[in-house]
C-alpha positions as CSV (number, residue, x, y, z in Angstrom):
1,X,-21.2,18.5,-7.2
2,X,-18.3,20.5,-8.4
3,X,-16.6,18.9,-11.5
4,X,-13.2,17.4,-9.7
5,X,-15.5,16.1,-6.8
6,X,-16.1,12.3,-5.9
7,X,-18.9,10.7,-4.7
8,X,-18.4,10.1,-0.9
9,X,-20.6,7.1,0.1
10,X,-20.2,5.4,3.4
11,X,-22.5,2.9,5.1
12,X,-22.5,0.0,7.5
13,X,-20.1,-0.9,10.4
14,X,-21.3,2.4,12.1
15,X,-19.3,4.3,10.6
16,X,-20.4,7.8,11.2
17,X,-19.9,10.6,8.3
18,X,-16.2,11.9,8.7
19,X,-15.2,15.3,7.8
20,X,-13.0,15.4,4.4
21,X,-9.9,18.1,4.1
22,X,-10.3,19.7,0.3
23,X,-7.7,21.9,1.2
24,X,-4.3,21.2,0.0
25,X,-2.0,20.0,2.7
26,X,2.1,19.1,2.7
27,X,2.8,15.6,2.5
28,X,5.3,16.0,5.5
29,X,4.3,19.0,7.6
30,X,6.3,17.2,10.6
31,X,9.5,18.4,9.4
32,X,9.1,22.0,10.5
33,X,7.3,21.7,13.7
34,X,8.5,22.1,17.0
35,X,6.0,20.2,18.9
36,X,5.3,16.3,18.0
37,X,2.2,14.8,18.8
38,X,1.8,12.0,21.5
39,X,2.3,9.2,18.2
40,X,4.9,11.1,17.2
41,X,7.0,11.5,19.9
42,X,7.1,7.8,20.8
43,X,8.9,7.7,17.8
44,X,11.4,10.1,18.5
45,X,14.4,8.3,19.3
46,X,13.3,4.8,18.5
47,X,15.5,2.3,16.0
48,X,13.2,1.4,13.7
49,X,13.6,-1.4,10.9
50,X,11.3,-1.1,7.4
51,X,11.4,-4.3,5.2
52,X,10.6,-3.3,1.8
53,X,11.5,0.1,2.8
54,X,13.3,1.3,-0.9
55,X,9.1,0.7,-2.2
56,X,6.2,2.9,-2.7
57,X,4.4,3.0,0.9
58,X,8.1,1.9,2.5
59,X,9.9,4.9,1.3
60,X,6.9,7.1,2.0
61,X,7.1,5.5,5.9
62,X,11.0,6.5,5.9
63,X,9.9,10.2,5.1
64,X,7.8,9.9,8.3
65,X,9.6,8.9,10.7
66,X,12.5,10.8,9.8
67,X,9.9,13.9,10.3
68,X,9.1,12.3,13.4
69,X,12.7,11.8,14.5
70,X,13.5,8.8,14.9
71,X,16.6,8.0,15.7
72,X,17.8,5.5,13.4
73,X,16.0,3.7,10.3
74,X,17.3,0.5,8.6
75,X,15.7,-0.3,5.7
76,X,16.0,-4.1,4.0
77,X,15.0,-4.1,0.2
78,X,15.3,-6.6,-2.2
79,X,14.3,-3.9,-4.8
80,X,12.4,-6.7,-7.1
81,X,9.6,-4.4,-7.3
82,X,11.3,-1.0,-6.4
83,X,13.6,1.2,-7.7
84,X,16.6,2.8,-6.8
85,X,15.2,6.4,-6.9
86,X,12.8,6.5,-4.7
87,X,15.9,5.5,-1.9
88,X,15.5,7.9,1.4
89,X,18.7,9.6,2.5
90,X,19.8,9.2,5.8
91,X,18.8,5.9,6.3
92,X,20.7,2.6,6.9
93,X,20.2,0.9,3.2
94,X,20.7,-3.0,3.3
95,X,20.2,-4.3,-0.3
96,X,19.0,-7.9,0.2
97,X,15.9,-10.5,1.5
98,X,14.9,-11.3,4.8
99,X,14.7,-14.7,3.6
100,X,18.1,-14.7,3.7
101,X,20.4,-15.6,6.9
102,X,23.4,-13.3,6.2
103,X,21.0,-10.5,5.5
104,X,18.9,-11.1,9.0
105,X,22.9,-11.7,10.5
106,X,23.9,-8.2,9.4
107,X,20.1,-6.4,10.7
108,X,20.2,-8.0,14.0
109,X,17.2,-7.7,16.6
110,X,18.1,-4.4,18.3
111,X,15.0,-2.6,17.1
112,X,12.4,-0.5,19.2
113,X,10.0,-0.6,16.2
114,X,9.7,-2.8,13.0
115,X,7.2,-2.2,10.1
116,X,7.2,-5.4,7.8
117,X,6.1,-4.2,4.6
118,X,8.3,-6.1,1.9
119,X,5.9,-8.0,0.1
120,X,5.9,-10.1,-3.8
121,X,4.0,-7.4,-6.0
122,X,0.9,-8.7,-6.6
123,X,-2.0,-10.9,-7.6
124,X,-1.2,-11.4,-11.1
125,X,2.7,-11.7,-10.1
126,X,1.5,-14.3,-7.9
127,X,-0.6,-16.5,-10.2
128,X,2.7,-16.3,-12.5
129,X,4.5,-17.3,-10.1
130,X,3.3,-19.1,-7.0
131,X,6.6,-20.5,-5.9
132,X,8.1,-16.9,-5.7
133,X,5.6,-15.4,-4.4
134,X,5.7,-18.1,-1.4
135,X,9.3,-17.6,-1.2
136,X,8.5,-13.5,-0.8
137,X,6.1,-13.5,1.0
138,X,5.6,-16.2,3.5
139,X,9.4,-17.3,4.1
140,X,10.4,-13.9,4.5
141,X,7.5,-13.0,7.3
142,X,8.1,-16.5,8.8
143,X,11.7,-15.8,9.1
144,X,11.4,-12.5,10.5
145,X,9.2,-13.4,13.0
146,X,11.3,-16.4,13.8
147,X,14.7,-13.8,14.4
148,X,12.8,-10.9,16.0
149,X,10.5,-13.6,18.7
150,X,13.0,-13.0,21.5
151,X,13.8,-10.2,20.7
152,X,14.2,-7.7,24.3
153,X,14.0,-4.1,22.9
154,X,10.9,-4.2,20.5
155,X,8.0,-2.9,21.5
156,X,5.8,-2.9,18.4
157,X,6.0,-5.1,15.1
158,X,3.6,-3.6,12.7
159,X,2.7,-6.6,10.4
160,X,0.9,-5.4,6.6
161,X,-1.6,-7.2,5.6
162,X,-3.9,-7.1,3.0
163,X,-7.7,-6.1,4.0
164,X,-8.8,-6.7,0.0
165,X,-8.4,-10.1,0.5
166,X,-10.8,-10.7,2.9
167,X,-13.9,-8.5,1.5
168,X,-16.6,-10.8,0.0
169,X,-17.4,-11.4,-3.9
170,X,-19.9,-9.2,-4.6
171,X,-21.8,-6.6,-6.2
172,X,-24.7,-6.2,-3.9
173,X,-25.4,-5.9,-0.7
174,X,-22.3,-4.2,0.0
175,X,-21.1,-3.3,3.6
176,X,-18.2,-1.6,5.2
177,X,-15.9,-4.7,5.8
178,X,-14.7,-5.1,9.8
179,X,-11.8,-6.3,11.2
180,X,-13.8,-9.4,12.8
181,X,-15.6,-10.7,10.0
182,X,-15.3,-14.3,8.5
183,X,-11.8,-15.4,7.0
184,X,-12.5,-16.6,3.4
185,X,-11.1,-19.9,2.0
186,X,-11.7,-19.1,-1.7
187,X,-9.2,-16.7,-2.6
188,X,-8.2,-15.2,-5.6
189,X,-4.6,-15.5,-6.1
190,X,-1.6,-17.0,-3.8
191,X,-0.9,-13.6,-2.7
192,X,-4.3,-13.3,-0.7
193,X,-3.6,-16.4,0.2
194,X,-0.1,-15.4,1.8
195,X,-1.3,-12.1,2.6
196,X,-3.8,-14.2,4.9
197,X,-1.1,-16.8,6.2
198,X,0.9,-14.0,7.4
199,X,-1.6,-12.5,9.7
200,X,-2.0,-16.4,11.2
201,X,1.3,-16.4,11.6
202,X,1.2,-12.9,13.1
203,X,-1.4,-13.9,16.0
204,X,0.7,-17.3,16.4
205,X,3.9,-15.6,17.3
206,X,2.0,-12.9,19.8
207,X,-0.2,-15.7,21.6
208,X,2.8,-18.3,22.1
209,X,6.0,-16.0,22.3
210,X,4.9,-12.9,23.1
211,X,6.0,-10.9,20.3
212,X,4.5,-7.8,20.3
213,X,2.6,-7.7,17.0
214,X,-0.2,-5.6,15.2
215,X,-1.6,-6.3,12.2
216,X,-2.4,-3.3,9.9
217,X,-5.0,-4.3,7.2
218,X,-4.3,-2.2,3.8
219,X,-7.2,-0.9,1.4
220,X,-5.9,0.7,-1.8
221,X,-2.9,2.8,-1.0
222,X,-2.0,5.3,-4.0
223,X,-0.2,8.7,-3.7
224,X,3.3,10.1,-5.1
225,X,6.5,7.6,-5.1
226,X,5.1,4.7,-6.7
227,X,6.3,4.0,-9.7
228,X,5.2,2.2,-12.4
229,X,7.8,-1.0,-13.6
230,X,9.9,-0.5,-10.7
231,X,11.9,-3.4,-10.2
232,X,12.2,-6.8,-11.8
233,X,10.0,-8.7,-14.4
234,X,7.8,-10.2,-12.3
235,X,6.3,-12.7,-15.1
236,X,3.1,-10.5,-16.2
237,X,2.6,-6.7,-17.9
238,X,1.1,-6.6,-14.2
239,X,4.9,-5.6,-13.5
240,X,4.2,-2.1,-15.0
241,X,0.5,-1.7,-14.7
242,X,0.7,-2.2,-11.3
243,X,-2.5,-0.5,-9.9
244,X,-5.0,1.5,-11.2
245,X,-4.6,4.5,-10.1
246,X,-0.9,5.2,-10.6
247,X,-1.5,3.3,-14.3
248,X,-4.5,5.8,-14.9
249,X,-2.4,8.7,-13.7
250,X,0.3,7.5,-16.3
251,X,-2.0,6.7,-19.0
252,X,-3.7,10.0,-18.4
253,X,-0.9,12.3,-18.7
254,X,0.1,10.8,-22.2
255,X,-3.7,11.0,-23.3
256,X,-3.7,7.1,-23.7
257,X,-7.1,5.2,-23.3
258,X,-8.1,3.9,-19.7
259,X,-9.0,0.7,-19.9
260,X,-11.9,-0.5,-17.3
261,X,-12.1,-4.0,-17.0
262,X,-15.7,-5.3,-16.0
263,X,-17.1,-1.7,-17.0
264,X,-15.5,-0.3,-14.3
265,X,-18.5,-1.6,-12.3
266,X,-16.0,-2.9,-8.8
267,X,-15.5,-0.4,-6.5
268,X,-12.7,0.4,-4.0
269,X,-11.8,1.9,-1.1
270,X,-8.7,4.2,-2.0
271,X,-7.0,5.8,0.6
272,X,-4.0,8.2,0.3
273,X,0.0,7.3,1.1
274,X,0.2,9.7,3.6
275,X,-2.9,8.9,5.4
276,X,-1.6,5.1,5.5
277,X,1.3,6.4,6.4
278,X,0.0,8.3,10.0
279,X,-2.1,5.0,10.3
280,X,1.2,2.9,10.6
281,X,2.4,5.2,13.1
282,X,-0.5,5.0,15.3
283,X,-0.1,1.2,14.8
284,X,3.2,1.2,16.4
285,X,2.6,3.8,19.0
286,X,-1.0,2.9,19.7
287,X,-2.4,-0.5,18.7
288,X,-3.1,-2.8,21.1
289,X,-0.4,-6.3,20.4
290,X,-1.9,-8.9,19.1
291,X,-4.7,-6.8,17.5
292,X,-5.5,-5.7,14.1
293,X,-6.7,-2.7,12.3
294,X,-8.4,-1.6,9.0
295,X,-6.4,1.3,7.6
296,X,-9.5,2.8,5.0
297,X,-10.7,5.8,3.6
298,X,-14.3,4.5,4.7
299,X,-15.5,6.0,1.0
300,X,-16.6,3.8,-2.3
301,X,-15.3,5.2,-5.5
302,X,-16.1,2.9,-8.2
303,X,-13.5,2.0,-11.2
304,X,-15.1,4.1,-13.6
305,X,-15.7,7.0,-11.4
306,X,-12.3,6.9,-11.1
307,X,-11.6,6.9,-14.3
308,X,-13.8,9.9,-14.8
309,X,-11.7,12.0,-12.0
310,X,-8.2,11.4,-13.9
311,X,-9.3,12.2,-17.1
312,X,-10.2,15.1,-15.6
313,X,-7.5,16.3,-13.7
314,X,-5.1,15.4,-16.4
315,X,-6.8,17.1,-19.0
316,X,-5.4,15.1,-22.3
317,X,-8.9,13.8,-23.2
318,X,-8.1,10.4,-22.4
319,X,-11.1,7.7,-23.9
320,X,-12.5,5.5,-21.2
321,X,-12.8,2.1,-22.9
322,X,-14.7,-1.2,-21.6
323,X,-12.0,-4.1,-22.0
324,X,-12.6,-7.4,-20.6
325,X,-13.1,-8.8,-17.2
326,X,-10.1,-10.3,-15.6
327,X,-10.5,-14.2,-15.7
328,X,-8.7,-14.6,-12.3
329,X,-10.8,-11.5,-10.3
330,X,-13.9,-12.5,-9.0
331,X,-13.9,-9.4,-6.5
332,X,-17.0,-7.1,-7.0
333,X,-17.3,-3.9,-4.8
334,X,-15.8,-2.9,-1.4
335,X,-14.6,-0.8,1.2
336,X,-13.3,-0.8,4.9
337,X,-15.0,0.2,7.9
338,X,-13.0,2.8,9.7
339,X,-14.8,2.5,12.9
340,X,-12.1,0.5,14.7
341,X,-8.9,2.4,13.5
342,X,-11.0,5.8,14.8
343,X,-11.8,4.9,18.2
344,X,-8.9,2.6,19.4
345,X,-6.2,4.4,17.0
346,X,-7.5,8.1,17.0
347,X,-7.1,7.2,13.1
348,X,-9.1,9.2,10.4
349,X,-8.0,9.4,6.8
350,X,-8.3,13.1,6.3
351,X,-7.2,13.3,2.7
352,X,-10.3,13.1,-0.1
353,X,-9.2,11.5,-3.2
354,X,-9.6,14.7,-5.4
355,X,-7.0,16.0,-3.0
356,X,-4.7,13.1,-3.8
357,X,-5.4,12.5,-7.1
358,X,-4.4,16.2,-7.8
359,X,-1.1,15.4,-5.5
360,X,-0.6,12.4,-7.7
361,X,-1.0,13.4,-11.0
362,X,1.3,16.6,-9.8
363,X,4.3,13.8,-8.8
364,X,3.8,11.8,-11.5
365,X,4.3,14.8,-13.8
366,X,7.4,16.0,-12.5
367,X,9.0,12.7,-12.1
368,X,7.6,11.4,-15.7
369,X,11.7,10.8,-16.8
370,X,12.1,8.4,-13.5
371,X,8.4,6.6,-14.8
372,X,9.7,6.1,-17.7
373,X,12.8,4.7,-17.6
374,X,11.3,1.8,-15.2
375,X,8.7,1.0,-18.2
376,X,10.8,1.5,-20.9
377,X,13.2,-1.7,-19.2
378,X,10.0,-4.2,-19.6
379,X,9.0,-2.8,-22.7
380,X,10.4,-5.9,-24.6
381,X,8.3,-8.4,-22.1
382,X,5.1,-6.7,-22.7
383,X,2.5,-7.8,-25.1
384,X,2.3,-5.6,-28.5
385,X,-1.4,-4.5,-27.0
386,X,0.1,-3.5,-24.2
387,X,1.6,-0.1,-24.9
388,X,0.4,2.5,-27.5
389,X,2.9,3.2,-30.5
390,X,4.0,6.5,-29.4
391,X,5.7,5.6,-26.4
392,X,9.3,6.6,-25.9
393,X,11.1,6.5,-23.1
């Protein structure tokens, strides 16, 4: 195995082995072709709304679609956990919640598509925080689905929802994770929980109004655009360290230790921004209403494999350290069976994660300053542990 490679397991579900591209590709190759694909193309010309469109996988989306024509793109962002520079040009910008009236007055319901990805940032946000969290995530998706149910033009309302929730607590045993397994009760954090309300809410609205709704399940989504302490305080240093592999990126570059809580034992299924991105597309343009769709890589990388790939590709000699196990985590190892998404969708994540952890670690470089910045306006918040000595913004 050649030293920047990753294991590549996949198993159960019936998935069959997929073929990986190790050849670098553009993150937007749509923009200079002629031709657009069938998905594509049923984007051209469409109004399309993105909540939580300023964010990491909501900015990346706006790239898209642009690419793929579209004809116009409103974006609603409250920006409490993004930031300013990640803002697409050309499109319509509304600074404000979908929880709020005026805000939902001002958007309307003339939309061909909507994406809903505006979400409370995260689990540990969440447990700070229930109240907020149910105020942005359940009241906003109940409100929008409550403006947009009547709504004559729309055709598809991509709902994103959160397939981690639903994998089972464990370490062995470990199988791809479908789209029509059991629903647990015992989840982690209140932002499972809404994460999991949603989707109810999601099948409610298609089965007794008709709205036209897909729900597109999310495994780990990293890649270029995220940024670390974008947006508010959100109670917990969980505000900056955000996920792993953008805070491993970060931590990598300034040849900081990597912490792995648990010993780096869990295991995730991380699948690339731009992949997610097509599999959103094909959502809209191909999923069936009503129906929902694990958007995965298919491939179990665990926490301290990882670990082992950014110190790698960074090259600042990082230490891996063991730290403790978080108290409210029970999750153990998982990953998504792609199966569904493949042969309904036409979906295959074709990006292996030592493509995009090179992509990332490349973005994350050239937009340290930006990185930064967003830290450095927490850093007062953050627990004296929490950042070495020697940073500076």
């Amino acid at each position: 195995m050649a030293s920047n490679d990753i294991p590549d397991r996949r198993r159960g579900g019936g998935d069959r082995v997929l073929p990986r591209v190790w050849n670098r590709r553009d993150i937007y190759p749509l923009a200079d072709r002629q031709a657009l694909s069938p998905s594509e193309a049923a984007i051209e010309g469409a109004r399309v709304l993105v909540t939580g469109g300023a964010g990491f996988v909501g900015s990346n989306l706006v790239l898209a679609l642009q690419a793929s024509r579209a004809d116009e793109i409103v974006v609603v962002d409250n920006l409490l956990s993004a930031d300013r520079a990640t803002l697409v040009d050309r499109a319509t910008f509304v600074e404000g919640s979908i929880a709020d009236d005026s805000v939902l007055d001002r958007v309307g319901v003339d939309f061909d598509c909507v994406f809903h990805l505006a979400t409370y940032h995260g689990n540990q946000s969440s447990i700070a925080d229930p109240l907020a969290d149910h105020a942005n995530n359940l009241i906003t998706t109940l409100k929008l689905f409550e403006r947009l149910k009547n709504a004559p033009r729309l055709r598809k309302f991509v709902y994103a929802a959160s397939g981690c929730a639903l994998a089972p607590h464990t370490f062995t045993d470990v199988e791809a994770v479908r789209e029509d397994g059991p629903v647990p009760l015992d989840l982690d954090s209140p932002y499972q929980i809404s994460k999991v309300v949603g989707e109810f809410y999601a099948v409610y609205y298609h089965h007794q109004h008709g709205l036209p709704t897909v729900r597109a399940r999310f495994q780990n989504v990293y890649g270029p655009r995220e940024v670390l302490g974008a947006g508010q305080w959100r109670g917990t240093p969980a505000t900056v360290w955000r996920n792993v592999v953008p805070t491993f990126v970060y931590r990598g570059l300034r040849g900081w230790p990597l912490i792995l809580d648990n010993g780096g034992r869990a295991s995730r299924d991380f699948i690339y921004v731009a992949d997610i991105v097509q599999g959103l597309v094909r959502c809209a343009t191909r999923g069936v209403p009503g129906d929902v769709y694990n958007l995965a890589s298919g491939v179990e990388t665990t926490i301290l494999e990882l670990a082992q790939a950014v110190v790698r590709l960074t090259g600042n000699g990082s230490p891996i350290e063991v730290g403790s196990p978080r108290e409210w985590d029970r999750s153990g190892r998982r990953f998504g069976s792609t199966e569904k998404a493949r042969t309904t969708l036409d979906f295959v994540a074709s990006t292996s994660l030592a493509v995009g952890l090179r992509e990332t670690v490349a973005w994350t470089r050239a937009h340290r300053t930006t990185v930064d910045r967003c830290i450095a306006a927490h850093a007062a918040r953050l627990p004296a542990d929490s950042l070495p000595a020697d940073f500076a913004a």
